[in-house]
PyMOL Python script that loads the backbone (N, CA, C, O; Angstrom):
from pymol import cmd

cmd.read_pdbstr("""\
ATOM      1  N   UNK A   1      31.975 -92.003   0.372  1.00  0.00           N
ATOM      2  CA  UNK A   1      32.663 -90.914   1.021  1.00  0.00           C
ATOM      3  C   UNK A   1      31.630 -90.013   1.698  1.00  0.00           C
ATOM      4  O   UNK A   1      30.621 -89.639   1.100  1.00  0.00           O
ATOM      5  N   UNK A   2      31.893 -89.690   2.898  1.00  0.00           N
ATOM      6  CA  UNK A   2      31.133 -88.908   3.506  1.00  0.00           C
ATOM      7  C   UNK A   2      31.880 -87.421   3.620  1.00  0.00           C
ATOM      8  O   UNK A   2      33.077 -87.134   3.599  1.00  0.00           O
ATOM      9  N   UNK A   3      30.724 -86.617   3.746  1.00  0.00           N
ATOM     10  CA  UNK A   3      30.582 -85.465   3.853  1.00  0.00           C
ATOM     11  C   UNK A   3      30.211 -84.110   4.834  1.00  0.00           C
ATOM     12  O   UNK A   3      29.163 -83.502   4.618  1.00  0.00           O
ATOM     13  N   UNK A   4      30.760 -83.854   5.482  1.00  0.00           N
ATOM     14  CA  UNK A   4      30.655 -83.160   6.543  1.00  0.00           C
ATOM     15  C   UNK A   4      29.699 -81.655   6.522  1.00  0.00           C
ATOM     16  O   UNK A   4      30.105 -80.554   6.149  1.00  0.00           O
ATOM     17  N   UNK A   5      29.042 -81.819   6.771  1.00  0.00           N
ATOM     18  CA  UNK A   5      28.038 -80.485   6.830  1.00  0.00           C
ATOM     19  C   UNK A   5      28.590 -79.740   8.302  1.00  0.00           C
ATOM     20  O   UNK A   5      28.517 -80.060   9.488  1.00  0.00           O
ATOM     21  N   UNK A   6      29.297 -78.345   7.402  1.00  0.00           N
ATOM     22  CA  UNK A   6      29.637 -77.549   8.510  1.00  0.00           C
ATOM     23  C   UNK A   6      28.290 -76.567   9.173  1.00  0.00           C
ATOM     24  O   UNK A   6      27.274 -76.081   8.678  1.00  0.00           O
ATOM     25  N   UNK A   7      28.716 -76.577  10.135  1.00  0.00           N
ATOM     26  CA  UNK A   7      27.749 -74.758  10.914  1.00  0.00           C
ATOM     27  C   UNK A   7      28.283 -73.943  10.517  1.00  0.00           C
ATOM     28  O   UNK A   7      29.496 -73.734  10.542  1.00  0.00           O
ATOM     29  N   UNK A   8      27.140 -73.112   9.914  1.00  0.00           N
ATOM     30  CA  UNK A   8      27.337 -72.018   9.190  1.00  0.00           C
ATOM     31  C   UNK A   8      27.347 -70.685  11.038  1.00  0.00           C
ATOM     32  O   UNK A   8      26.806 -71.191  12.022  1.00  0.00           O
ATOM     33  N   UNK A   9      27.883 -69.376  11.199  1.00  0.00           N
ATOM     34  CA  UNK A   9      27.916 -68.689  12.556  1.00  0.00           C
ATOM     35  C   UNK A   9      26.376 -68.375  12.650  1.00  0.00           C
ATOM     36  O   UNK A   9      26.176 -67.850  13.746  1.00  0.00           O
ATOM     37  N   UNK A  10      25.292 -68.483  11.980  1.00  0.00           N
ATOM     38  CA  UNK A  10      23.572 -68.574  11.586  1.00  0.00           C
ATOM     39  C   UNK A  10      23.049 -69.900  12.401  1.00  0.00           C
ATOM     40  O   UNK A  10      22.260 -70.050  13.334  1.00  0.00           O
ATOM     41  N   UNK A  11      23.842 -70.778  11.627  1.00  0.00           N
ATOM     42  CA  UNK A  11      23.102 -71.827  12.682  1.00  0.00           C
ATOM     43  C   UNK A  11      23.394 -72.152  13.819  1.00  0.00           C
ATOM     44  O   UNK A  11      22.691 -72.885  14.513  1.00  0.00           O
ATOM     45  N   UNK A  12      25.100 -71.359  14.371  1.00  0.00           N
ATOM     46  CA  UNK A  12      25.265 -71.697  16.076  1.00  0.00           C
ATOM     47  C   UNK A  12      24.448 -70.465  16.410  1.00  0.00           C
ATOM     48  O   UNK A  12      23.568 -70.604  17.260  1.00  0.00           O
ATOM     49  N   UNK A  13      24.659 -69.061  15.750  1.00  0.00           N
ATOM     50  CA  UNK A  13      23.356 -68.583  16.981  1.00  0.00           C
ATOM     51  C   UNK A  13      22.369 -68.870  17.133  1.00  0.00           C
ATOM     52  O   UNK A  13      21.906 -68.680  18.258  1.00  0.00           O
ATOM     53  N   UNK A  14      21.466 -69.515  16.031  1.00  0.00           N
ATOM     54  CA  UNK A  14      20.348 -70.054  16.062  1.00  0.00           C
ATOM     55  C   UNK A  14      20.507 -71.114  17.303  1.00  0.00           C
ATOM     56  O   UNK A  14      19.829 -70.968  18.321  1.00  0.00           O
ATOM     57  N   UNK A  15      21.284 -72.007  17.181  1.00  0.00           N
ATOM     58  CA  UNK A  15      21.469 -73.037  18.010  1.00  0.00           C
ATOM     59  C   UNK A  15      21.170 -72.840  19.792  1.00  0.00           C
ATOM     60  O   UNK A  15      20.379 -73.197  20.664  1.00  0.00           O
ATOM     61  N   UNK A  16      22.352 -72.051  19.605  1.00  0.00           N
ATOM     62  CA  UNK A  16      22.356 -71.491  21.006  1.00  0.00           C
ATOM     63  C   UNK A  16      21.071 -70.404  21.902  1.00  0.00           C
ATOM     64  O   UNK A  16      20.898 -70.222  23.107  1.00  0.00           O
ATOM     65  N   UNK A  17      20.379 -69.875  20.743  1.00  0.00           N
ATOM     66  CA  UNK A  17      19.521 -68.964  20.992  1.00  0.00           C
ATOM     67  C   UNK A  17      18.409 -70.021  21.392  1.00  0.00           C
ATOM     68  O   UNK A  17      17.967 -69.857  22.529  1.00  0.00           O
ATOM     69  N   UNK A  18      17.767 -71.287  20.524  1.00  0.00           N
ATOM     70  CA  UNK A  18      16.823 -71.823  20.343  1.00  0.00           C
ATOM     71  C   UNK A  18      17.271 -72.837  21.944  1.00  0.00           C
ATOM     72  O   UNK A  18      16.312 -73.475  22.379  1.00  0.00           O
ATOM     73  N   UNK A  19      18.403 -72.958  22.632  1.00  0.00           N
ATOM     74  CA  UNK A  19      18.978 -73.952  23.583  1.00  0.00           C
ATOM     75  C   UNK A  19      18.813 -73.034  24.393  1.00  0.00           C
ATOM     76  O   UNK A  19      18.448 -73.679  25.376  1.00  0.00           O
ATOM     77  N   UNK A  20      18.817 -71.996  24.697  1.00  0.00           N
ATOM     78  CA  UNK A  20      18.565 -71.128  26.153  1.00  0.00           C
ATOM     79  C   UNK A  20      17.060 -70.869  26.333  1.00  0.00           C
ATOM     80  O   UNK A  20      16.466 -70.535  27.358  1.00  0.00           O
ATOM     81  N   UNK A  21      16.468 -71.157  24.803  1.00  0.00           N
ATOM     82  CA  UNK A  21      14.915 -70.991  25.324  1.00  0.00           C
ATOM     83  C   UNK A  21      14.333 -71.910  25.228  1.00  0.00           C
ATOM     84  O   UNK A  21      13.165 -71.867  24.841  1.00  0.00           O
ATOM     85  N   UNK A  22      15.049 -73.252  25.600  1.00  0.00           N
ATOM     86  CA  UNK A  22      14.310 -74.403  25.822  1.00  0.00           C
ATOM     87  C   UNK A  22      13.987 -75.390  25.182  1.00  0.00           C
ATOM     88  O   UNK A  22      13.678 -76.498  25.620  1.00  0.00           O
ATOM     89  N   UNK A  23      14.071 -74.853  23.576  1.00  0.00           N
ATOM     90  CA  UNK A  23      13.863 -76.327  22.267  1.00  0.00           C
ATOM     91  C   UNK A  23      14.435 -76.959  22.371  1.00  0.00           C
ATOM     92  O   UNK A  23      15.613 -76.893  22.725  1.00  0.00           O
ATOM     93  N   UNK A  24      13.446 -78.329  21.939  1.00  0.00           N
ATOM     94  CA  UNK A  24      14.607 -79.686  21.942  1.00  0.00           C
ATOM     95  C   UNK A  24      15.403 -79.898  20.870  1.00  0.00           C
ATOM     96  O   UNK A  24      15.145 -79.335  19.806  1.00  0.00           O
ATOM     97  N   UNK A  25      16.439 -80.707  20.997  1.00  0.00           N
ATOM     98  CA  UNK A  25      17.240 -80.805  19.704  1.00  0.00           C
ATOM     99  C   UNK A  25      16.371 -81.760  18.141  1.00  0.00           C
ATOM    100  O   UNK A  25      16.971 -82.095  17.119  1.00  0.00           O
ATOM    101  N   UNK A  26      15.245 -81.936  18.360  1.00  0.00           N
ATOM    102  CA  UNK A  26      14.800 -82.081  17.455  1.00  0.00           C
ATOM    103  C   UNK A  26      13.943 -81.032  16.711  1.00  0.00           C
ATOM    104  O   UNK A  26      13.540 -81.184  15.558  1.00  0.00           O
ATOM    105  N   UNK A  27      13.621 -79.564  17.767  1.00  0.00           N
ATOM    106  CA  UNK A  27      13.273 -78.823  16.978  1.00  0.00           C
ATOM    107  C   UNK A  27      14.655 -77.963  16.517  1.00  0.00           C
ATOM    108  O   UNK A  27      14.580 -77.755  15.306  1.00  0.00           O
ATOM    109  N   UNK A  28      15.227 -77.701  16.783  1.00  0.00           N
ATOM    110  CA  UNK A  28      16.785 -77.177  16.812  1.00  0.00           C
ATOM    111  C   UNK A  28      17.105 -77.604  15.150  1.00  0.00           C
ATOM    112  O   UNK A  28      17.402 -76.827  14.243  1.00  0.00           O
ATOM    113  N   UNK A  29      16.949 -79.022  15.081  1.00  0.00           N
ATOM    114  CA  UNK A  29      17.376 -79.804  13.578  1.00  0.00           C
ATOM    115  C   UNK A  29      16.479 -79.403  12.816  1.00  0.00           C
ATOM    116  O   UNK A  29      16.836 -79.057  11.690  1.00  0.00           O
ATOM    117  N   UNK A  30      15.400 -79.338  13.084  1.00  0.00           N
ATOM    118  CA  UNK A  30      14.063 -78.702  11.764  1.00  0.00           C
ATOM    119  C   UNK A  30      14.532 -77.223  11.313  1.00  0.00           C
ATOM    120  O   UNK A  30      14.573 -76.832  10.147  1.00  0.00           O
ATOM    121  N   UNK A  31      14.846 -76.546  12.355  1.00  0.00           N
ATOM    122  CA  UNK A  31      15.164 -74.879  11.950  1.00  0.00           C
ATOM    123  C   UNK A  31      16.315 -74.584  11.273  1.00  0.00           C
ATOM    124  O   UNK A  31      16.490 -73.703  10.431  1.00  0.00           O
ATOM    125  N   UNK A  32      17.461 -75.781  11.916  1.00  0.00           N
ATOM    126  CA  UNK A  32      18.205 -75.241  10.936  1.00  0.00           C
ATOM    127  C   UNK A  32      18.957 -76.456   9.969  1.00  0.00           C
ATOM    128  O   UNK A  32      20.140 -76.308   9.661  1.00  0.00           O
ATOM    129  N   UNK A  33      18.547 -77.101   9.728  1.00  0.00           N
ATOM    130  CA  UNK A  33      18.457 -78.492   8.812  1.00  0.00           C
ATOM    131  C   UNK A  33      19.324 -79.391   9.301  1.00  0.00           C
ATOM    132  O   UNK A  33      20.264 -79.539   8.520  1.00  0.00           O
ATOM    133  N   UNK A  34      19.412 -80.111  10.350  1.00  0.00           N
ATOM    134  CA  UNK A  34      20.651 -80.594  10.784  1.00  0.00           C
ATOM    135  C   UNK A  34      19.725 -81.986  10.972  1.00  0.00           C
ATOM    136  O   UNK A  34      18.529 -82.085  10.700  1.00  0.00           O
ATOM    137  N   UNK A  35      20.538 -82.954  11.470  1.00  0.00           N
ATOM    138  CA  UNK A  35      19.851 -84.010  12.375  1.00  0.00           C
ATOM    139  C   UNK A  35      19.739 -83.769  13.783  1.00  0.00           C
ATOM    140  O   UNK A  35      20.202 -82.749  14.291  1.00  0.00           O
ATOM    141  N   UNK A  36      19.176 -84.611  14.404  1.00  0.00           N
ATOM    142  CA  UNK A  36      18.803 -84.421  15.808  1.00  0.00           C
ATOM    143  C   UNK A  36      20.396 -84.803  16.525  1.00  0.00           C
ATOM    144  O   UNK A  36      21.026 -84.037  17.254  1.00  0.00           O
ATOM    145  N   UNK A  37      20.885 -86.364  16.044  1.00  0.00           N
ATOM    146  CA  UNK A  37      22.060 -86.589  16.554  1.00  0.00           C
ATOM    147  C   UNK A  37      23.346 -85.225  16.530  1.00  0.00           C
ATOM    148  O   UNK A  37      24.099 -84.846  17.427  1.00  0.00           O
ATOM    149  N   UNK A  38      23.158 -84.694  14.944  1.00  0.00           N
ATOM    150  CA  UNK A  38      24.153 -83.651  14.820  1.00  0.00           C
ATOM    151  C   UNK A  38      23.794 -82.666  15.474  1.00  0.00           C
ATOM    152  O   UNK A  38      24.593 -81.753  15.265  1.00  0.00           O
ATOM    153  N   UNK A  39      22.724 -82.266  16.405  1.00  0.00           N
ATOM    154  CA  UNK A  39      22.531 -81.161  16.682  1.00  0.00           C
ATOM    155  C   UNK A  39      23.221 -81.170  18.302  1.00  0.00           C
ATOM    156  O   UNK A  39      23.894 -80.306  18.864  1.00  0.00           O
ATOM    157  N   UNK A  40      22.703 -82.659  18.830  1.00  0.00           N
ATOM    158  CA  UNK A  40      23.186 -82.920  19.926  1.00  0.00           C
ATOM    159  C   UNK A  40      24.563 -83.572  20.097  1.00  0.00           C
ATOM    160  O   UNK A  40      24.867 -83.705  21.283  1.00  0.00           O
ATOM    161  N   UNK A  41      25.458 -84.003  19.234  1.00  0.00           N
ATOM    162  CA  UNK A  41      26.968 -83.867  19.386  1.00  0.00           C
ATOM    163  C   UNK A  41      27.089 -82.666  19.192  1.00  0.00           C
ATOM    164  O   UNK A  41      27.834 -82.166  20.035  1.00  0.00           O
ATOM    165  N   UNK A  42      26.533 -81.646  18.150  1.00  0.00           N
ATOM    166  CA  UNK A  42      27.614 -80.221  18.698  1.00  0.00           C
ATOM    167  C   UNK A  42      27.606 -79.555  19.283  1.00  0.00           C
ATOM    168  O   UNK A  42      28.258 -78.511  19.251  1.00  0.00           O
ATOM    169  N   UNK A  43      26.665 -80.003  20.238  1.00  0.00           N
ATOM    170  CA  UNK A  43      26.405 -79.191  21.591  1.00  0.00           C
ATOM    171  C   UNK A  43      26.917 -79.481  22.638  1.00  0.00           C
ATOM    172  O   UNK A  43      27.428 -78.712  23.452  1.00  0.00           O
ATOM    173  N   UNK A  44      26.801 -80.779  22.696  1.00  0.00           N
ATOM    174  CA  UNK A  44      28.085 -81.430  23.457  1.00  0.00           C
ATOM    175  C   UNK A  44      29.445 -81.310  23.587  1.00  0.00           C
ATOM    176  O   UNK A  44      30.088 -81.463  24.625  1.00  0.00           O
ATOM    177  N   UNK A  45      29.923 -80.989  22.338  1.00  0.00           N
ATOM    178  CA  UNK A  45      31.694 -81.308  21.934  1.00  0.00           C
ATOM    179  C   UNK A  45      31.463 -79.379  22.134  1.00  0.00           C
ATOM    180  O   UNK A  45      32.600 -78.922  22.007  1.00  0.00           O
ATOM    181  N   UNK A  46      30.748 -78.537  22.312  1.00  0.00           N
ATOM    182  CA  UNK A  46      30.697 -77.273  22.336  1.00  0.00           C
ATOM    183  C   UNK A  46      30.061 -76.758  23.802  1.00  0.00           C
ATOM    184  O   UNK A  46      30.245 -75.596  24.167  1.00  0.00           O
ATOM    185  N   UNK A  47      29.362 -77.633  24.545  1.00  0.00           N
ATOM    186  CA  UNK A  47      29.192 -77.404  25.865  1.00  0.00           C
ATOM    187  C   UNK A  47      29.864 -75.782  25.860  1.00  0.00           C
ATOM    188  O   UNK A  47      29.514 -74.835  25.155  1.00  0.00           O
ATOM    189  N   UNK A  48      30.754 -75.824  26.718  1.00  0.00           N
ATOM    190  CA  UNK A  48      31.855 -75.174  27.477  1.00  0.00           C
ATOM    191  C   UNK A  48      32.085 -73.763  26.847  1.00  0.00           C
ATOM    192  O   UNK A  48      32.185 -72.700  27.461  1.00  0.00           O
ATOM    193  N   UNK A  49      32.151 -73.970  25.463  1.00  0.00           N
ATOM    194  CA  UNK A  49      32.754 -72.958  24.377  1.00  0.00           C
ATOM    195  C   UNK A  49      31.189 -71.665  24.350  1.00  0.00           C
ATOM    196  O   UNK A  49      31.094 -70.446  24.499  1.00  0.00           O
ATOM    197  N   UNK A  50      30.238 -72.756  24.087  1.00  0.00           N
ATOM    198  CA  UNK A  50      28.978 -71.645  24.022  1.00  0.00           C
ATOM    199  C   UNK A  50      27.954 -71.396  25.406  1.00  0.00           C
ATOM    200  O   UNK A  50      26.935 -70.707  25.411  1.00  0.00           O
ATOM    201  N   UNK A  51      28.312 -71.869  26.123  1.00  0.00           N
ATOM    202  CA  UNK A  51      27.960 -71.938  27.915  1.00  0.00           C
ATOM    203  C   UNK A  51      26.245 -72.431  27.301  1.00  0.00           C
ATOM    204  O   UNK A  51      25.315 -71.632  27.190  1.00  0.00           O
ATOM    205  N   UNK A  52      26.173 -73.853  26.984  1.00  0.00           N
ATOM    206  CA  UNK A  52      25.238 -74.885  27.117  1.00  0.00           C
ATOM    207  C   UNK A  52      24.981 -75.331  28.033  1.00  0.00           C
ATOM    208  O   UNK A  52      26.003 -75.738  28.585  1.00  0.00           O
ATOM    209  N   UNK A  53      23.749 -75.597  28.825  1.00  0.00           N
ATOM    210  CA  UNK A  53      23.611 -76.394  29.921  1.00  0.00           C
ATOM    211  C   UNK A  53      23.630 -77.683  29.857  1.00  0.00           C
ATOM    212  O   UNK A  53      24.034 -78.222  28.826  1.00  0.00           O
ATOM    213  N   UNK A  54      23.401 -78.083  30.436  1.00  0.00           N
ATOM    214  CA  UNK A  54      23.326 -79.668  30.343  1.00  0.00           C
ATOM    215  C   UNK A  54      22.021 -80.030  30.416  1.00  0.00           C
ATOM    216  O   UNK A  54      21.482 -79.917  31.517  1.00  0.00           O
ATOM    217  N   UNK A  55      21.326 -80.478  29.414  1.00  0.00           N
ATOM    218  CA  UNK A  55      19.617 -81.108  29.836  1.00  0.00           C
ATOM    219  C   UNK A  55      19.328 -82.390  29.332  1.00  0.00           C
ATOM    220  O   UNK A  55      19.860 -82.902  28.347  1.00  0.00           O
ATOM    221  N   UNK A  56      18.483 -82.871  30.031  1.00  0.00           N
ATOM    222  CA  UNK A  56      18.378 -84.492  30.170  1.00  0.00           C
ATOM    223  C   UNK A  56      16.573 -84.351  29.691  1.00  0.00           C
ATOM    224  O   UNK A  56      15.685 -83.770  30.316  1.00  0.00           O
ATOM    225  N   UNK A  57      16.469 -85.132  28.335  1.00  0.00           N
ATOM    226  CA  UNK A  57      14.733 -84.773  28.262  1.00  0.00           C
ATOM    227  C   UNK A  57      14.577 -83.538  27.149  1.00  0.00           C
ATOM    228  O   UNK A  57      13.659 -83.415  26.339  1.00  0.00           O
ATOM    229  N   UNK A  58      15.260 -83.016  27.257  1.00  0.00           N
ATOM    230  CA  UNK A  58      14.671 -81.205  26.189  1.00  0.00           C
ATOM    231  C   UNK A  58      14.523 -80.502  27.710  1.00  0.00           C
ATOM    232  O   UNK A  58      13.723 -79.566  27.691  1.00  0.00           O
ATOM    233  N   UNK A  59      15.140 -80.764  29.045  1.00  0.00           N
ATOM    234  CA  UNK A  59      14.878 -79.909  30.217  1.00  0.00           C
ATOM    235  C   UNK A  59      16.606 -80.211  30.931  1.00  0.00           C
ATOM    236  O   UNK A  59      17.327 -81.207  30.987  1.00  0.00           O
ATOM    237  N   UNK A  60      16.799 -78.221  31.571  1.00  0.00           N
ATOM    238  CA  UNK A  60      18.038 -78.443  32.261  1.00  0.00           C
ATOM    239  C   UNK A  60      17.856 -79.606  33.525  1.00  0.00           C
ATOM    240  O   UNK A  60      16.718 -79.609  33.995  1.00  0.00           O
ATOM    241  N   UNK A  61      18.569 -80.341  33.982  1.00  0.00           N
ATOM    242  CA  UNK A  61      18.606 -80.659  35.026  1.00  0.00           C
ATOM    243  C   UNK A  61      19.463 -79.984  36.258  1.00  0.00           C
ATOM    244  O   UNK A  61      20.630 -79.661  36.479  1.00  0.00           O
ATOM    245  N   UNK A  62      18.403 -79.967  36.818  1.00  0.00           N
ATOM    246  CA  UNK A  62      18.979 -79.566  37.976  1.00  0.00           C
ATOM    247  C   UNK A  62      19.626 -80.177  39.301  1.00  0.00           C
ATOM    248  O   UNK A  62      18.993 -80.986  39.980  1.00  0.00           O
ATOM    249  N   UNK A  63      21.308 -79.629  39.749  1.00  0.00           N
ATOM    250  CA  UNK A  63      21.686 -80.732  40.858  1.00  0.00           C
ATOM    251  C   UNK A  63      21.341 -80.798  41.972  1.00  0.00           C
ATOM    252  O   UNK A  63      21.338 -79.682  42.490  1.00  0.00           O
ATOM    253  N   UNK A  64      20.982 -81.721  42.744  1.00  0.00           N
ATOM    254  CA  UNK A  64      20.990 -81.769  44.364  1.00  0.00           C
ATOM    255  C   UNK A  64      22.326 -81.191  44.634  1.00  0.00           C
ATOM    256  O   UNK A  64      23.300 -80.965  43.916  1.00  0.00           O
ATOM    257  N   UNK A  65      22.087 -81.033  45.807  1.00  0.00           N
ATOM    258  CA  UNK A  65      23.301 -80.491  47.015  1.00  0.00           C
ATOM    259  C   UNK A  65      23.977 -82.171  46.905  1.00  0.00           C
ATOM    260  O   UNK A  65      25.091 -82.136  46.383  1.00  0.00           O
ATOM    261  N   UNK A  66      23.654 -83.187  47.178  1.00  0.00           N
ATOM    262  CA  UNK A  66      24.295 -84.792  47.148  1.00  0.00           C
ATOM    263  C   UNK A  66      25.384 -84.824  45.604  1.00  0.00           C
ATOM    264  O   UNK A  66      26.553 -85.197  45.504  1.00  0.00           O
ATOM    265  N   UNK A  67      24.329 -84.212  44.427  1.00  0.00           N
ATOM    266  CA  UNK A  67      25.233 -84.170  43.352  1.00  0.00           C
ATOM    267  C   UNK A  67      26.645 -83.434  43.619  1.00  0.00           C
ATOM    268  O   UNK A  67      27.772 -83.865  43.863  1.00  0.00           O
ATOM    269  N   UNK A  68      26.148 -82.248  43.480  1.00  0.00           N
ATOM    270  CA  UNK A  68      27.211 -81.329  43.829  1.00  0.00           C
ATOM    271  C   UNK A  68      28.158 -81.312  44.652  1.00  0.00           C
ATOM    272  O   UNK A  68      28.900 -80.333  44.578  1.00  0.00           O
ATOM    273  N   UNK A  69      28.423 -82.230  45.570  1.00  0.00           N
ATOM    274  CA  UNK A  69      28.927 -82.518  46.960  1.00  0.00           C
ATOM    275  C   UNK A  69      30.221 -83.800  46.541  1.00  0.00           C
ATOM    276  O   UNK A  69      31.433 -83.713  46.737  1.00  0.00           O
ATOM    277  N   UNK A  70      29.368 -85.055  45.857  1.00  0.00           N
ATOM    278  CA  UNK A  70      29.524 -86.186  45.281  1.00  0.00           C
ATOM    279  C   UNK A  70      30.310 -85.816  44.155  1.00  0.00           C
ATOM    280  O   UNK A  70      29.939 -85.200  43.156  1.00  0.00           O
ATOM    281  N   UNK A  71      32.165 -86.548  44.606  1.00  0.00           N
ATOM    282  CA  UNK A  71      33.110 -86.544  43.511  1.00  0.00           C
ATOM    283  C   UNK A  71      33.737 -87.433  43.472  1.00  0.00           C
ATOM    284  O   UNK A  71      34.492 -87.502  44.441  1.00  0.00           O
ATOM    285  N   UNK A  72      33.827 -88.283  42.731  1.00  0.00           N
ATOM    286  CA  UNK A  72      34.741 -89.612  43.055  1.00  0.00           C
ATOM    287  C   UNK A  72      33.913 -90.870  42.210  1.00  0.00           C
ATOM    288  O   UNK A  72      32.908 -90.871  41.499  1.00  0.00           O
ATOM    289  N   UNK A  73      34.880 -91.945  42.672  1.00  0.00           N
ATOM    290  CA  UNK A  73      34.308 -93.104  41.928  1.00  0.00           C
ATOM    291  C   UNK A  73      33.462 -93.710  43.205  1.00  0.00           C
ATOM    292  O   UNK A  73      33.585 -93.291  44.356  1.00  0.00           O
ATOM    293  N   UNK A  74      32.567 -94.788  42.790  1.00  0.00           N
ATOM    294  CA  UNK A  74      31.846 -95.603  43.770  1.00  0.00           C
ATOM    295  C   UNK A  74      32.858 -96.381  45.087  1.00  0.00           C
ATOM    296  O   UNK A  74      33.820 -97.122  44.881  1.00  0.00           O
ATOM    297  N   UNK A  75      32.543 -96.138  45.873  1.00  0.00           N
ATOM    298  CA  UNK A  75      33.893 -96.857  46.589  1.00  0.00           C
ATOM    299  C   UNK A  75      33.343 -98.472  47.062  1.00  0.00           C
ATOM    300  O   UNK A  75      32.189 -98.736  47.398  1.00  0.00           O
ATOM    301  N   UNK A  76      34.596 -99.533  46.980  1.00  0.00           N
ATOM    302  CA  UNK A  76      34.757-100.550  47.129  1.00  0.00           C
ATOM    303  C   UNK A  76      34.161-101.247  48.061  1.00  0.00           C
ATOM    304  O   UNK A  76      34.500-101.019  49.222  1.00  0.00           O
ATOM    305  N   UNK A  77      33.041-102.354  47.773  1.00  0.00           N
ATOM    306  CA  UNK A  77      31.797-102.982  48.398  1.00  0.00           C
ATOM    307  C   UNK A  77      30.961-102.173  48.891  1.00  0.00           C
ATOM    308  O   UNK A  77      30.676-102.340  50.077  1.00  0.00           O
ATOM    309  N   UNK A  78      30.345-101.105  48.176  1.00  0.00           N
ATOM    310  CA  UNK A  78      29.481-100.593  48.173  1.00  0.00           C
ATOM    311  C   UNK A  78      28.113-101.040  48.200  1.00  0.00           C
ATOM    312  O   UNK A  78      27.152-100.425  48.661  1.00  0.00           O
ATOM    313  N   UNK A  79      28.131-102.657  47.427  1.00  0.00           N
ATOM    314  CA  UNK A  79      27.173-103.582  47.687  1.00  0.00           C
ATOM    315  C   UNK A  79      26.190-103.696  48.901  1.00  0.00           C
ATOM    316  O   UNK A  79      24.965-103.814  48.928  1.00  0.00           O
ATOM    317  N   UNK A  80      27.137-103.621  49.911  1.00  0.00           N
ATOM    318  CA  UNK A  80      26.768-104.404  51.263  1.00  0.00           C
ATOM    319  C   UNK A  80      25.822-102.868  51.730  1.00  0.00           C
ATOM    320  O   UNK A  80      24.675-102.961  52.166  1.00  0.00           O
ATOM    321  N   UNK A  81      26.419-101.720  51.576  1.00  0.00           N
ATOM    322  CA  UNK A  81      25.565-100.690  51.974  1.00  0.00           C
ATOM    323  C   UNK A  81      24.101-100.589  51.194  1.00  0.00           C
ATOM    324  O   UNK A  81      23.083-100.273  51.809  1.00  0.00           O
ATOM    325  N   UNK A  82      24.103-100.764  50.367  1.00  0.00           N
ATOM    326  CA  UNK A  82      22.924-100.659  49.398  1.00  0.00           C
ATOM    327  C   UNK A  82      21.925-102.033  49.252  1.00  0.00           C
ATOM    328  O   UNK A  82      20.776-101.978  48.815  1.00  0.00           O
ATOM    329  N   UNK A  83      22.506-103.092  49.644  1.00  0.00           N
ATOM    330  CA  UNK A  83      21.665-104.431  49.873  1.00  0.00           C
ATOM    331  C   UNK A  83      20.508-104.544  50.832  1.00  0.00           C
ATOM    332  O   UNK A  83      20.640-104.271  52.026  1.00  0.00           O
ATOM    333  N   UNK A  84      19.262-104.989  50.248  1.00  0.00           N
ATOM    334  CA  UNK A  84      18.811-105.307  51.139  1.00  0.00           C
ATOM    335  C   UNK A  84      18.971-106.194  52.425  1.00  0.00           C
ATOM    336  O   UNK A  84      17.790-106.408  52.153  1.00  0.00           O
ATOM    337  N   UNK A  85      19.107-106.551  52.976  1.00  0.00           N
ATOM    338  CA  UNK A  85      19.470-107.631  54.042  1.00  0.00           C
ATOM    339  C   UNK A  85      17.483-108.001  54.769  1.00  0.00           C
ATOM    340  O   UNK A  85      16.531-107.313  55.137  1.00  0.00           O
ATOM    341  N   UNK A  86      17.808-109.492  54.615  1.00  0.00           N
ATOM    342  CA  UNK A  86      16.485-109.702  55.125  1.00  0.00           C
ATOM    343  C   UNK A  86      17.199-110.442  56.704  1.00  0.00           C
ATOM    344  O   UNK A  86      18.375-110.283  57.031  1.00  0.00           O
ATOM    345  N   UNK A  87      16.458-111.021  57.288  1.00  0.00           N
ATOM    346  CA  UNK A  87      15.797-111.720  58.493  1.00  0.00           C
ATOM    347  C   UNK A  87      15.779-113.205  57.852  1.00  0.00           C
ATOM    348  O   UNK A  87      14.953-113.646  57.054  1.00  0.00           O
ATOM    349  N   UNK A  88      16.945-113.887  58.428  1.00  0.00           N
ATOM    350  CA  UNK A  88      17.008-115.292  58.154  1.00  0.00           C
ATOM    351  C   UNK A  88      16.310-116.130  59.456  1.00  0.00           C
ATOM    352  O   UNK A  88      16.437-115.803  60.636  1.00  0.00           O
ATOM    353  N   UNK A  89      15.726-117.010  59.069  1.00  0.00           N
ATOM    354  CA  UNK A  89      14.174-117.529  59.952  1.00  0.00           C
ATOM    355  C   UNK A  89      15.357-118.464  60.880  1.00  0.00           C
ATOM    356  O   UNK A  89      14.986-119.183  61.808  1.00  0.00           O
TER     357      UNK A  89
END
""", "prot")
cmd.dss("prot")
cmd.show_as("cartoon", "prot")
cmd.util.cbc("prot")
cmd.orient("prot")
């Protein structure tokens, strides 16, 4: 049987405090005893709720204007644009 280790309101401010100034979620788990995975699902499933950024690395990423612009799925034979095409002899 497993056991759920809740956040105590100590370790989300910690959380959140230690995530706006840049620690990675493996120092995040040392401070306040968590795992690295648990630190980074509840930041995730909490994004929104505690205004988390999104960072890729232990760093925010930042979007291009192409990101930001870009909404949708890949559109159909997209292949042919992105292929190289050589010079048949």
């Amino acid at each position: 049987m497993a056991f759920k280790k809740q956040y105590t309101e100590q370790d989300v401010k910690t959380l959140v405090r230690m995530w706006h100034d840049g620690y990675t979620a493996s120092e995040i788990g040392n401070t306040i005893s968590k795992s690295i995975a648990s630190v980074r699902q509840f930041a995730h499933r909490n994004r929104k709720k505690l205004n988390l950024e999104i960072r890729e690395g232990g760093k925010p990423i930042s979007k291009t204007t192409f990101d930001k612009e870009w909404l949708g799925s890949v559109p159909f034979g997209h292949w042919t644009i992105t292929k190289p095409w050589s010079k048949k002899p």
